[in-house]
C-alpha positions in Angstrom: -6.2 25.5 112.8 -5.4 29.2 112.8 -5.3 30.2 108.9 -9.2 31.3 107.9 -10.5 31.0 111.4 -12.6 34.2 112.6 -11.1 37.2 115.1 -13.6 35.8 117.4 -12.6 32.7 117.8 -8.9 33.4 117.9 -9.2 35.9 120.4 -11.5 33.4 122.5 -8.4 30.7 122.1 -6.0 33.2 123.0 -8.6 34.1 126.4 -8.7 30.4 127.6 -4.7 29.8 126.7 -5.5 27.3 124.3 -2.9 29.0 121.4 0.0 26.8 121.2 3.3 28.8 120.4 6.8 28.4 119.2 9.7 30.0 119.0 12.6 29.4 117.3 16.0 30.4 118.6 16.4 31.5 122.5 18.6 33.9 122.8 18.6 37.7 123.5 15.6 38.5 121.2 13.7 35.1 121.0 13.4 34.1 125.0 11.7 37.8 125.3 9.6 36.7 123.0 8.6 33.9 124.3 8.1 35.4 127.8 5.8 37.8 126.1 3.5 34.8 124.7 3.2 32.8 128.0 2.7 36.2 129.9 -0.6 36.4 127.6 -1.9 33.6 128.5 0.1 31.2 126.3 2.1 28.1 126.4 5.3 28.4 124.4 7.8 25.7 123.6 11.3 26.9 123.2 13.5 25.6 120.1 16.9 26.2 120.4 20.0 24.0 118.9 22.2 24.7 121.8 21.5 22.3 124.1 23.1 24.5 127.0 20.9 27.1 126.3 17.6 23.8 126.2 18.6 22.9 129.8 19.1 25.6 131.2 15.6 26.3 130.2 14.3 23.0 131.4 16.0 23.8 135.1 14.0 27.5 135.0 17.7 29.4 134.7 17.5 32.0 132.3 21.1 32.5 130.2 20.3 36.0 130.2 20.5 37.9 133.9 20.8 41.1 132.9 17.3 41.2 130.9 14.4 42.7 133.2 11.9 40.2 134.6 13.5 37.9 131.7 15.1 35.4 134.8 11.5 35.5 137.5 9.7 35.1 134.1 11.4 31.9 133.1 11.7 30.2 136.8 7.8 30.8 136.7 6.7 29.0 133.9 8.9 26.4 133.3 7.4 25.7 137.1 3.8 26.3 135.7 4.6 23.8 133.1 3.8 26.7 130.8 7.1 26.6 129.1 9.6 23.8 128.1 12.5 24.1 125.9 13.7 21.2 122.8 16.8 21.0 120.8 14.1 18.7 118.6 12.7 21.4 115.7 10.8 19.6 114.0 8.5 18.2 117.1 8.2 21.9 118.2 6.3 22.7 114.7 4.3 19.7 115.2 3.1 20.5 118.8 2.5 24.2 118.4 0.0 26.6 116.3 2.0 29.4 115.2 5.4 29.8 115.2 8.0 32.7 115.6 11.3 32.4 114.1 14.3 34.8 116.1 17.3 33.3 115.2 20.5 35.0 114.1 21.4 36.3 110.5 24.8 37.7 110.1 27.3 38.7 107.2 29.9 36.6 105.4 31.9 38.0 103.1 29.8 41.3 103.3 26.9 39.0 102.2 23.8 37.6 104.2 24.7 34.6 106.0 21.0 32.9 106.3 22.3 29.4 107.7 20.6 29.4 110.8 17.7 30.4 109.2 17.6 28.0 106.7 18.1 25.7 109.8 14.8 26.7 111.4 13.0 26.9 108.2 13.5 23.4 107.0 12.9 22.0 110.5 9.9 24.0 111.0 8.7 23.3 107.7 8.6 19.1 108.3 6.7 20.1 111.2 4.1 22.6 109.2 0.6 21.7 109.0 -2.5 23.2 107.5 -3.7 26.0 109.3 -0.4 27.2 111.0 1.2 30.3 110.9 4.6 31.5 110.8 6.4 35.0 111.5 9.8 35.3 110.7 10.8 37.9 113.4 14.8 38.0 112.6 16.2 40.6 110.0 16.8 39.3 106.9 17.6 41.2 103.3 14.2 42.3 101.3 12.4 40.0 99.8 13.5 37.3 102.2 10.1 36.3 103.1 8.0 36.1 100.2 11.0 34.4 97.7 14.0 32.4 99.2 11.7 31.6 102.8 8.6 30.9 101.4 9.9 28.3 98.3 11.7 26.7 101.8 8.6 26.0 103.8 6.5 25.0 100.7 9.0 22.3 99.5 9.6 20.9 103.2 5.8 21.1 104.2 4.3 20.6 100.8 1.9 23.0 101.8 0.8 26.2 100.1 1.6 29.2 101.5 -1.0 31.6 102.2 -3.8 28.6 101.1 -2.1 25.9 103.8 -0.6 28.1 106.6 0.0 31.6 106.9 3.2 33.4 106.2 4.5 37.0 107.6 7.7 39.6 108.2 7.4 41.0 111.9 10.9 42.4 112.5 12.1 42.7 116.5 12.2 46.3 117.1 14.1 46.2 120.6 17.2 47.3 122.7 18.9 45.3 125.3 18.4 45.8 128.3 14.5 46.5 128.2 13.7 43.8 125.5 10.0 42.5 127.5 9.3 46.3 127.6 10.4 47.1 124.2 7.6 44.5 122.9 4.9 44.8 124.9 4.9 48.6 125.2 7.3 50.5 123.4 6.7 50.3 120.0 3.9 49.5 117.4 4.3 45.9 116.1 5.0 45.6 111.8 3.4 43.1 110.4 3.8 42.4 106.5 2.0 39.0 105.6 2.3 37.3 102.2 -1.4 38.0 101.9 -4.2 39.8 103.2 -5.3 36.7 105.1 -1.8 36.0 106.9 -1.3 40.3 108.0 -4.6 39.8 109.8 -4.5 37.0 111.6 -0.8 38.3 112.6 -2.2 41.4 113.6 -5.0 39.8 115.7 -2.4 37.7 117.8 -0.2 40.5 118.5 -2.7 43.2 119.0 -2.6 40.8 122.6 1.2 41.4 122.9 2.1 45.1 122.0 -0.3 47.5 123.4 1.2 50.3 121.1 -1.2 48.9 118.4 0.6 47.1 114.7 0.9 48.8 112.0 -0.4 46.6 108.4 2.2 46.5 106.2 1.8 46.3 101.9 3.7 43.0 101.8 6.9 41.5 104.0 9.4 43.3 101.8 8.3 46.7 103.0 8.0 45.3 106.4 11.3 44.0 106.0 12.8 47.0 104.2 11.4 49.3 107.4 13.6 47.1 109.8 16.4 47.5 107.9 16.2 51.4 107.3 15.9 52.0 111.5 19.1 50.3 111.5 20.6 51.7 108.3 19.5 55.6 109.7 21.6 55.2 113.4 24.8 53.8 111.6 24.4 57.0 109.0 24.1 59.6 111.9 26.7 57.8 114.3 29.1 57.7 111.0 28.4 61.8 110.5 28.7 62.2 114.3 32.2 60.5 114.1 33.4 62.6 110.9 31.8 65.8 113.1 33.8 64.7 115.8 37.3 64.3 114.4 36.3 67.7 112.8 35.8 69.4 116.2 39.2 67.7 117.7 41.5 69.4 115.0 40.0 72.7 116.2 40.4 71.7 119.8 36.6 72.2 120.1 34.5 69.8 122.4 32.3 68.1 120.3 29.8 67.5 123.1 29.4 71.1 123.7 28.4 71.7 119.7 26.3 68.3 119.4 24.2 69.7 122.5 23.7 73.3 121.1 23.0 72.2 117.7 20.0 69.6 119.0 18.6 72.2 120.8 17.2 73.2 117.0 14.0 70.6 117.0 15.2 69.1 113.3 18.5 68.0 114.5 19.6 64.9 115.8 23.2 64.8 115.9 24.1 61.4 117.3 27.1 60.5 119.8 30.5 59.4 118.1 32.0 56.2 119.6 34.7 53.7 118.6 32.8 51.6 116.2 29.4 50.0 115.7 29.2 46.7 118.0 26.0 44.6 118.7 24.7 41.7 116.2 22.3 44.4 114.4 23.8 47.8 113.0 26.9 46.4 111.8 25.0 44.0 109.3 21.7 45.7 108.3 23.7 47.7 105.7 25.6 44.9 104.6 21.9 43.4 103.3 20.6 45.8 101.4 23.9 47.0 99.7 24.1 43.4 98.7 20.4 43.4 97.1 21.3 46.8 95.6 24.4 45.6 93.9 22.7 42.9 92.4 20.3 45.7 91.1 22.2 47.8 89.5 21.6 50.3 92.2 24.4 53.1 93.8 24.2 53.3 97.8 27.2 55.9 98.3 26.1 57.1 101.8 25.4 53.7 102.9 28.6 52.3 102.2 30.3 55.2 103.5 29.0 55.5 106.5 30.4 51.5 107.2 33.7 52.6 106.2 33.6 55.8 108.6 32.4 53.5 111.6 34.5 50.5 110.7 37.7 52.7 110.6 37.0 54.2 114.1 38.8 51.5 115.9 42.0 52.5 114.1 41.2 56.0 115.1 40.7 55.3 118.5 44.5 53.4 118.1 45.9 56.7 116.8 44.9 58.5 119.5 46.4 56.2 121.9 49.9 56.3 119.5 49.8 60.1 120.0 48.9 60.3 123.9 51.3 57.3 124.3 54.2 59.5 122.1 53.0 62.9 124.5 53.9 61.1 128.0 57.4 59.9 126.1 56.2 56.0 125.9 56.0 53.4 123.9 52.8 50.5 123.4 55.1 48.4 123.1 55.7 46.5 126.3 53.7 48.9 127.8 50.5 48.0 130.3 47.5 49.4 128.5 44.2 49.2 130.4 41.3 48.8 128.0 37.8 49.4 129.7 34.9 47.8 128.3 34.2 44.7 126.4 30.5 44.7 126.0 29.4 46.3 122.7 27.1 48.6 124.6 27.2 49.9 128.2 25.3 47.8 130.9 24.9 44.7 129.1 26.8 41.6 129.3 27.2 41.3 125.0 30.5 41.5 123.7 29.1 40.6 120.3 31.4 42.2 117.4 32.6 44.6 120.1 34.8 47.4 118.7 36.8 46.5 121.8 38.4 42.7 119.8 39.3 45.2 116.9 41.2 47.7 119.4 42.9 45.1 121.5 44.1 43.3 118.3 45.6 46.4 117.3 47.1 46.9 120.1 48.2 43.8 120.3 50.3 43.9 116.7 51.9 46.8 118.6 53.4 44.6 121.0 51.0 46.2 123.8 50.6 44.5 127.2 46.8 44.7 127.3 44.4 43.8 129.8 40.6 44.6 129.3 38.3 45.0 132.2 34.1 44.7 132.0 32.1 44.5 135.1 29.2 42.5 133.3 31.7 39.8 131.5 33.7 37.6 133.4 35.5 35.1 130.7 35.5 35.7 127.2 37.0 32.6 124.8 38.3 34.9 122.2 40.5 37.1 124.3 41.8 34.3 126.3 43.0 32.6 123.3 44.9 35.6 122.4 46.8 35.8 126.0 44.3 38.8 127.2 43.6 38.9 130.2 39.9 39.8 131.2 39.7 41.2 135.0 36.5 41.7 137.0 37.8 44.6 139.1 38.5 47.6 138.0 41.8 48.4 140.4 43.2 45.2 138.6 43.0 46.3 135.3 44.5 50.1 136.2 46.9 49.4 139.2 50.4 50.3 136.8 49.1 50.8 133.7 50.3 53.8 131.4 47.7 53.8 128.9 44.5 53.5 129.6 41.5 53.6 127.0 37.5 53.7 127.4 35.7 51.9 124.8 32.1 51.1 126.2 30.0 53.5 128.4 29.0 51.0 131.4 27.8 53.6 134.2 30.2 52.2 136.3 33.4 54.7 134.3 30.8 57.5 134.9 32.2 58.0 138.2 36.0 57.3 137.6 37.8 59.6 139.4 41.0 61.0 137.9 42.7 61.2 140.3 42.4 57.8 142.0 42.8 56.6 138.6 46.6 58.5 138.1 47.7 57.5 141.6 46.9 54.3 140.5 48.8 54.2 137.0 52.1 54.1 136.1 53.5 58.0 135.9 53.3 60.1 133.2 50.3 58.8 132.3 47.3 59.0 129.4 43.5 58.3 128.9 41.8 58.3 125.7 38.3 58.1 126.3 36.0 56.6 123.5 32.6 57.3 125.1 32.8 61.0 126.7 31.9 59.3 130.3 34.5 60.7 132.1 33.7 63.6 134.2 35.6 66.8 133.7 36.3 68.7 137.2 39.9 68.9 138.1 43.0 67.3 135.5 45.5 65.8 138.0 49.2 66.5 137.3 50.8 64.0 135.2 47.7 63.5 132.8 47.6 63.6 128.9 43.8 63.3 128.6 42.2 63.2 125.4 39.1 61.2 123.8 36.8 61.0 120.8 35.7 64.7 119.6 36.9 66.2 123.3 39.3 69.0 124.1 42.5 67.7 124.7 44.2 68.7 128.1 48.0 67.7 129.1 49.3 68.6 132.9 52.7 66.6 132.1 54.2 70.1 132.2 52.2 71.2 136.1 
């Protein structure tokens, strides 16, 4: 039993590894999670429904090779017999102590789709007994935690929440690509329990994990709430950074030039445009609190308006490539177009809700011969069942192309050179660059550049 016990004797459990953990859902979030427990001394089982994901696990092969120390970490313990992996849910609750639930939560319909939640909860909640603890680490809409979550454990445990087991929001606050770091020294770890009792013994457990400290929440809807608004803030500024941008480009003005002079002043923090909001977070965080405010009686102009802005930049970015297209005296249609990125953010291998799908699918209505090129993804379901192709070298993807477009910044289109690139392509050529990655020095002849808030520069005429 966890629920009552003393600091003491929790932190003596924690110093002889005698905590047992679980976590629920293994993927980009919840396996760095997990890593974090067992490197504290820990044994964690792993509870997953895709069996892929469970035996993979079992073998010591992380899914995830792009994640620092994420792939030695797992080989490790799995060898240690620190760390085993189970499809079975409700066993995991049974055989661990405290339990941390990372699945995903999405939008359907613009409304919070909780299924795999519910999933985990009910599972976990057969498995619940008196003196556990559970953190619901995914983000979820406010008042999640202590209303729909809660009445789920209780009627599946018949326990008592905050008298049976303990009960708490701690919302991931990490970026791919540096997830371990991200928890264990980044940031301070939220904790919002249902009760005095169940933010304590949360914060005594992680004040093990993150050494930036917690910070003690009121209750789980403010810690919930304060998840949502660090999402809610980036997709307001990248939406004002994309109206700024399209402002600057009708003016011919680089918007890169501005953004960097005007951040110079300490209060500003002009963001970078892009072509849309990808990734499983941004793009949904909005969604669940304009839902809860609508059901309020509550106004969110700004909110809603800066989803609109971001989801309309793919159709931007399309524009673009009409008008550069219409400047070298070509067509889309039945023309090779060259798109350049597929993950959702540069250097990792996650294509989830990828501005890229929405861009190619446009292009595709256009009757455009498309082929998409990422050097982290090698085969991707949904653009294979739309005839895309999906190279792994570059040279493939460019060799007699007459369009070619940049939609994620991978460091790798840092150092494309121009003119390589245009001896490459089919002449007259164009570029619209998404992601302001391409370096500036000499224009080639036969070049209509142009991107997302830059100068536009055409050397058809040269």
């Amino acid at each position: 039993m966890l629920l009552g016990r003393s600091k003491k004797d929790i932190l003596r459990l924690m110093d002889v590894g005698e905590l047992n953990v679980s976590v629920y859902g293994l993927g980009r979030v919840g396996l760095p999670l997990a890593v974090a427990w067992l490197r504290s001394g820990q044994t964690v089982i792993g509870a997953d429904i895709d069996l892929e994901t469970v035996n993979k696990i079992n073998k010591g092969i992380s899914p995830f090779l792009d994640e620092p120390h994420i792939p030695q970490a797992v080989e490790s313990f799995v060898r240690q017999c620190r760390f085993s992996a189970t499809t079975d849910l409700v066993k995991a609750s049974k055989n661990s102590d405290v339990k941390f639930i990372a699945v995903p939560t999405t939008i359907y319909k613009k409304g919070f789709n909780g299924e795999a939640l519910e999933l985990a909860l009910r599972k976990l909640g057969r498995g619940l007994k008196k003196g556990d603890a559970v953190s619901i680490e995914c983000t979820v809409p406010p008042t999640t935690t202590e209303g729909w979550a809660k009445a789920v454990l209780e009627e599946e445990s018949l326990l008592v929440a905050g008298e049976d087991f303990g009960l708490a929001f701690s919302p991931e606050r990490v970026y791919e690509g540096r997830v371990l770091e991200d928890i264990e020294e980044r940031y301070p770890k939220i904790i919002g329990g249902i009760d005095q009792k169940s933010t304590e013994l949360f914060s005594i457990l992680y004040s093990r994990i993150a050494k930036k400290g917690v910070l003690k929440m009121s209750s789980p809807t403010a810690a919930e709430l304060s998840k949502l608004f660090e999402g809610i803030y980036r997709d307001v500024n990248i939406a004002l950074a994309n109206e700024l941008s399209k402002f600057c480009q009708k003016l011919d003005i680089d918007f890169e030039e501005v953004r960097i002079a005007s951040n110079s002043q300490p209060f500003s923090h002009i963001h970078k445009p892009g072509p849309g909001v990808g990734g499983a977070c941004i793009p949904f965080y909005p969604y669940f609190v304009l839902e809860r405010a609508e059901k309020n009686g509550i106004q969110m102009g700004l909110t809603r308006l800066a989803r609109i802005i971001n989801e309309g930049m793919p159709d931007y970015v399309l524009s673009l490539a009409q008008k550069a297209m219409c400047e070298i005296g070509k067509g889309l249609s039945d023309t090779k177009t060259a798109v350049l990125g597929l993950s959702f953010r540069g250097d990792v291998a996650d294509s989830r809700y990828s501005p890229t799908y929405d861009i190619v699918n446009r292009l595709g209505e256009l009757h455009a011969r498309v082929v998409v090129h990422d050097p982290f993804i090698e085969h991707d379901d949904r653009l294979e069942s739309s005839g895309v192709r999906l190279v792994k070298f570059l040279e493939d993807a460019v060799r007699e192309s007459s369009l070619l477009i940049i939609v994620t910044d991978h460091s790798e289109y840092n150092n494309i050179d121009l003119n390589t690139m245009v001896r490459m392509m089919s002449s007259p050529a164009a570029i619209v660059d998404g992601r302001n990655v391409v370096k500036i020095t000499q224009i080639p002849k036969g070049l209509y550049f142009t991107g997302i808030g830059m100068k536009t520069i055409n050397t058809l005429s040269k």
